[in-house]
N, C-alpha and C positions, 0 to 999 in steps of 0.2 A: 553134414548128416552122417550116422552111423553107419557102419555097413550092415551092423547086424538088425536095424531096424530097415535097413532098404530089403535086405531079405526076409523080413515079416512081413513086407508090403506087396513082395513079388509075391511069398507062399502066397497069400492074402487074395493076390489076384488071380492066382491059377484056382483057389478054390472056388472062386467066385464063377469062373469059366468052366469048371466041371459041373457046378451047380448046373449050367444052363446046359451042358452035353459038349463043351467046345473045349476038347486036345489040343485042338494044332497045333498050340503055341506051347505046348508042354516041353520041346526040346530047347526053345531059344529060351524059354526063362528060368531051365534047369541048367544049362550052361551060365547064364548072368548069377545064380546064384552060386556056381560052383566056384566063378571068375572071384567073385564078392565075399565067400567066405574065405579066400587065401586075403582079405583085407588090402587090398593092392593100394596104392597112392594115389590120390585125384588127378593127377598128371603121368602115369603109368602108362606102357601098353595096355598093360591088363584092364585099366578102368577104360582105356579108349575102346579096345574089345568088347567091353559089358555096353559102354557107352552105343556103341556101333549097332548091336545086336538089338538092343532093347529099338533105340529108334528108328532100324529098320520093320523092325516088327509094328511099334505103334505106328507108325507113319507113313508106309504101305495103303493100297488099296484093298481092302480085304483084311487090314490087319484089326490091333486090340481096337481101334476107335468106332468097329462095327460090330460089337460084341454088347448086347445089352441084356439086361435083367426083363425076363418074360412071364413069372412066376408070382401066384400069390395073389394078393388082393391090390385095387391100385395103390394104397397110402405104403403096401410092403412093397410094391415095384420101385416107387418114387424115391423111399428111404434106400432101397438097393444101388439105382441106380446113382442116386447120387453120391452114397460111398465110392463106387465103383471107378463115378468121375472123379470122384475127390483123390483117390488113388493114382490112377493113371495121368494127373496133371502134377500131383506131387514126383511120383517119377520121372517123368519126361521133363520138367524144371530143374529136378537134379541132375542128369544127365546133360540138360541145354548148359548146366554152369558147366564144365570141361573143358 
C-alpha cells in the first residue's frame, strides 16, 4: 500500500474525529503522517515508529476503537460508522503486515 494513500486515510480519520469533537489523537496521527510522508520502507525504523504510534493509539483502552459517529439520522450514522470501521481496520492491517 501507498504511503500517500495511507495518509488520505489518517487525514480521513482525524476528520472524521473532529466531526464528532475528538482531538486527542490529533498529535499521534500528525506525527504518523509526518513519519509517512518522508515515504520510509516497510522495514524501516521509521515505519516501525509510525507502526508503533498508530497501534498504540488504536489498541489502547480509550483509544480510536472508542470513537464513533453520533450525528445525523440513523441510515447517516450506520453509513459513517462503518466507513469509519472500514478505515481503521484497513489501517491496523497494514500496520499488523510489518
Amino acid at each position: 500500500m501507498n504511503t500517500s494513500y495511507l495518509i488520505s486515510l489518517l487525514t480521513e480519520l482525524k476528520d472524521i474525529f473532529h466531526r464528532e469533537h475528538c482531538m486527542e489523537f490529533d498529535s499521534g496521527i500528525n506525527a504518523i503522517i509526518q513519519i509517512l510522508s518522508e515515504n520510509p520502507r516497510p522495514n524501516s525504523n521509521e515505519w516501525a515508529q509510525a507502526t508503533s504510534i498508530y497501534r498504540t493509539m488504536a489498541g489502547t483502552k480509550s483509544g480510536f476503537s472508542d470513537i464513533y459517529v453520533d450525528r445525523g439520522s440513523a441510515e447517516e450514522r450506520v453509513a459513517a460508522n462503518v466507513r469509519l470501521d472500514t478505515i481503521r481496520k484497513e489501517l491496523w492491517d497494514t500496520f499488523d503486515r510489518t
